[in-house]
N, C-alpha and C positions, 0 to 999 in steps of 0.2 A: 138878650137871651134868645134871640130870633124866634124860633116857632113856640119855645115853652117858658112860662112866665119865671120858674125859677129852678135850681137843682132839682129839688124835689120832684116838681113836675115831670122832669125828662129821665131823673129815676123811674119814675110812676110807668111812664112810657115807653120805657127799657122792659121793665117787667114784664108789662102788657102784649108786648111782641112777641118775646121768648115764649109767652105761653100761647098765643096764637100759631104761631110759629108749630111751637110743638104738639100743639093740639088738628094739628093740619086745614088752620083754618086759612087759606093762601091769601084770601081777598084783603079780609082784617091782619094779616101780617104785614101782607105789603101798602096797605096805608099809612101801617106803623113805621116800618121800617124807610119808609120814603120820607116820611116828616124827622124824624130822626136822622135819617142819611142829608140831609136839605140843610138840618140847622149843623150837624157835622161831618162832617168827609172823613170818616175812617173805613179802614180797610174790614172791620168787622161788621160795619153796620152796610158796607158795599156787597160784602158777600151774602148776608142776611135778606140782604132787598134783592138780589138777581134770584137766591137758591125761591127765593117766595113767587117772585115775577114765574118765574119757570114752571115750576108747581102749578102755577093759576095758568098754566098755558099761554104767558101772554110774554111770546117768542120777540116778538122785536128790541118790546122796552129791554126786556132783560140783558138781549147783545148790547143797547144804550149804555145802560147802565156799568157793564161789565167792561166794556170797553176802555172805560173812564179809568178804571185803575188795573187794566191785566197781571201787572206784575204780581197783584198779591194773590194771585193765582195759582202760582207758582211754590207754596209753601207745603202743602201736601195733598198724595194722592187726591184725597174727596176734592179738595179746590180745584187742582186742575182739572179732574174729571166732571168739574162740575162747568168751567168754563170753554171747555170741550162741547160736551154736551148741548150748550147754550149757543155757542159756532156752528154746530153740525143743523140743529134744529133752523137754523135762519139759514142753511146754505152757505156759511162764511170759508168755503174750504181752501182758498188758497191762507188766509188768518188761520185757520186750523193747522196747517202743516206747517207755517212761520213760528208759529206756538209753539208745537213741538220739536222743530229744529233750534230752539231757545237753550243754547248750556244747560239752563239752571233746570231744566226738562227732560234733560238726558234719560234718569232712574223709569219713567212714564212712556220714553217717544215708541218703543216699538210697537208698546198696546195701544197708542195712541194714534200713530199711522196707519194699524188695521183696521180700527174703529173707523176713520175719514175713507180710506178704501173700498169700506163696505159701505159707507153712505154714500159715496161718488158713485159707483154701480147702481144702489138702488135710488140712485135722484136722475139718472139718466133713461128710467122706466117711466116713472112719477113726472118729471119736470121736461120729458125730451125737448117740446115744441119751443118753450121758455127760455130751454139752454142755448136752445138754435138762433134764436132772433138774441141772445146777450151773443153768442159768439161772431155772429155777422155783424152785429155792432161794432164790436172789438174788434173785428179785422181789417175794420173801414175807419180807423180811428183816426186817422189823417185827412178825413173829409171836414170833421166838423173843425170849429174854434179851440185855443187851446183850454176853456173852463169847459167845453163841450168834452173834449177829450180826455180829461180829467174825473166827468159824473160817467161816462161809458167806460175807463178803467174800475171804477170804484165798483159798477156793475159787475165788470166782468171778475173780479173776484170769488164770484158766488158760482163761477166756472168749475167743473172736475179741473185736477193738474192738467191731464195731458192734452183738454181741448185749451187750455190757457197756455199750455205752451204752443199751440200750435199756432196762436195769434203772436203770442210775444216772439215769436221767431219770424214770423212772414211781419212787423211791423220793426223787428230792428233792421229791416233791409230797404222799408219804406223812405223813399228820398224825400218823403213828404212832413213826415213825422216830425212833427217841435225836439229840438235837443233835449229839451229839457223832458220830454216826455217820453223819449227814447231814455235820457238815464235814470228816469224814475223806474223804469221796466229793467232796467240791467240791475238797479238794488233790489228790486221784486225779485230775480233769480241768485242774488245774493242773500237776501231772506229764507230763502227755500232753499238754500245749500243744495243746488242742483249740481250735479258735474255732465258737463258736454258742452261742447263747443257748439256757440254758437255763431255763426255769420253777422258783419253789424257797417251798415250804411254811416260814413262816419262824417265829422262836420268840413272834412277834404273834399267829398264828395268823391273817395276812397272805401273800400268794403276789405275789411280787417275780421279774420275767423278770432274769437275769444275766447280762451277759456274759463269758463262761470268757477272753476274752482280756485283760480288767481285773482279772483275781484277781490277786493277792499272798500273797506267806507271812504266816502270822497273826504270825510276830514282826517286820516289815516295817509294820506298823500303827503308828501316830505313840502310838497308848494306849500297846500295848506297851514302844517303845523308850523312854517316858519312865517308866513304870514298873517297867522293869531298870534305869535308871539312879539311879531313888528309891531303890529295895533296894540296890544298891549301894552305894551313896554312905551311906546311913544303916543299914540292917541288917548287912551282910555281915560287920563287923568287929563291931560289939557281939553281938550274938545269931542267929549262923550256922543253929542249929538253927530259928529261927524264922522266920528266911531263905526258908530250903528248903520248910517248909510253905506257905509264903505264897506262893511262887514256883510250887510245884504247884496250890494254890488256883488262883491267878492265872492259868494256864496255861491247866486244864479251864477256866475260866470266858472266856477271850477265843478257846479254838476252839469253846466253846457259841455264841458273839457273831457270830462269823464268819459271814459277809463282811461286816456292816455293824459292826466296832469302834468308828471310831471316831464312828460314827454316833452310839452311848449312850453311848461313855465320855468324856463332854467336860473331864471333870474325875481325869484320870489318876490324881493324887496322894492326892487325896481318894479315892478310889475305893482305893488299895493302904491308906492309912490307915484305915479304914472295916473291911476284910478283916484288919487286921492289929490291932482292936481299940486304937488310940490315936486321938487328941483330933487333930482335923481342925484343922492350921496353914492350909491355902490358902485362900485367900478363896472361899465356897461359903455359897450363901443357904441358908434352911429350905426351900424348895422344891429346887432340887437333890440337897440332902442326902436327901430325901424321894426321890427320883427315883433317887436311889445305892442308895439300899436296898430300894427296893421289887425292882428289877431283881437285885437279890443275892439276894434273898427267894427269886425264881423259878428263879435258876439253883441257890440250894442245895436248890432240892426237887428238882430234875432228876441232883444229885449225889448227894442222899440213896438216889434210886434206883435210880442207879446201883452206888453201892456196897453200899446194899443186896442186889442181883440176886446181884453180887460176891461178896459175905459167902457166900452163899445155899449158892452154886457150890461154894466154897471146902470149907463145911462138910456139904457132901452127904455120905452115910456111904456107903462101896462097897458 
């Protein structure tokens, strides 16, 4: 029964919120509604415990919380304006604008991008000094490690758009920048349905202008889709565990690739065959096979490095 001894009791305590709740008493709601949301995960008892957190000013937990299930956000005005609101108040505004660049948000985005508009303006009064030291963080983002690089993106979030574009653009030219944290930043302008070209330092150590309104999700790439479906069809049922590794492999390696997938992987199958150490059935010359590996070559030292950084972190001694 987790937090309540039986039905009854968690009726009891369903009650006791709604009228807390509706009596505007925010503290004793969101007690209720936290032990309630703890012992069940519903999308009504999620909204209940943010709209309370909010109320009682208590700005962080309530992004927490809200976080957890955005989607059910998304079902009417008051929800999204209320998960809106809860973004704005913590500063989340490149989340605020991927929120309403969301389909299902369409009927809301244009009252909803004014609203973030007006908070970016008035957070650059309020927050100037703040914004300055996350945006120099972020334009340095190729000095630290890549879990470094990672808690300084996560920061720099809480950026207006245009000072965050003005890092994501001086860092996709960065030679320095982790692949992978270069395409985490190209789906970040994929999220925000930006349109403009922007310049990007590529893993040739070639600089390729992009257009952000031709990106796609890396699993949307014709490699990808026929290489879930190899794993499928041939791994999934004989050796699951090897599946999964291959499938991680495969993963880091086509957001390293990204945006030109299927630019190198012309030969899908051979390419998951190759990674997953068996004898290449597709038809694939010595020169291809040569060109599958060389390219695997370079992205496993960018992985090696990865996890090594990783490892590094991990095993720091306090």
């Amino acid at each position: 029964m987790g937090e309540f001894t039986s039905p009854a009791a968690r009726e009891q305590a369903i009650v006791k919120a709604h009228q807390a709740f509706s009596a505007g008493e925010w503290s004793t709601a969101t007690t209720l509604f936290e032990k309630l949301y703890t012992d069940q995960q519903t999308a009504e008892f999620n909204r209940y415990l943010v709209a309370s957190l909010y109320h009682d000013e208590k700005y962080l937990m309530a992004e927490q919380y809200a976080a957890e299930q955005d989607a059910v956000y998304l079902e009417s005005t008051d929800t999204f304006q209320l998960r809106l609101d809860v973004a704005l108040k913590n500063q989340q505004f490149i989340f605020a604008r991927e929120f309403c660049a969301l389909p299902a948000a369409q009927e809301w985005r244009s009252d909803g991008l004014a609203q973030i508009e007006a908070a970016e303006v008035a957070s650059r009064q309020t927050l100037g000094e703040t914004q300055r030291v996350l945006a120099r963080q972020f334009y340095h983002l190729g000095d630290g490690d890549f879990t470094e690089q990672q808690q300084r993106l996560l920061r720099a979030r809480q950026l207006p758009l245009q000072e965050f574009m003005q890092g994501v653009q001086y860092l996709l030219v960065d030679p320095f920048l982790h692949p992978l944290m270069r395409a985490t930043l190209l789906e970040e302008l994929l999220r925000l349905r930006v349109s403009q070209t922007v310049q990007l330092h590529w893993l040739d150590d070639q600089t390729y202008s992009v257009d952000t309104r031709q990106l796609k999700p890396v699993g949307a790439s014709r490699a990808a889709q026929m290489m879930q479906q190899y794993l499928h069809e041939n791994l999934e049922q004989q050796n699951p565990m090897l599946m999964a590794n291959i499938s991680q492999t495969i993963t880091l390696q086509l957001m390293m690739l990204y945006p030109f997938i299927d630019k190198i992987i012309k030969n899908p199958v051979a390419w998951v065959q190759i990674v997953a150490q068996q004898s290449v059935t597709d038809q694939a010359d010595d020169a291809e096979l040569e060109e599958i590996k060389m390219w695997q070559d370079r992205l496993n030292r960018f992985m090696t490095a990865l996890f090594g950084s990783i490892d590094d972190k991990n095993h720091e001694k306090p």
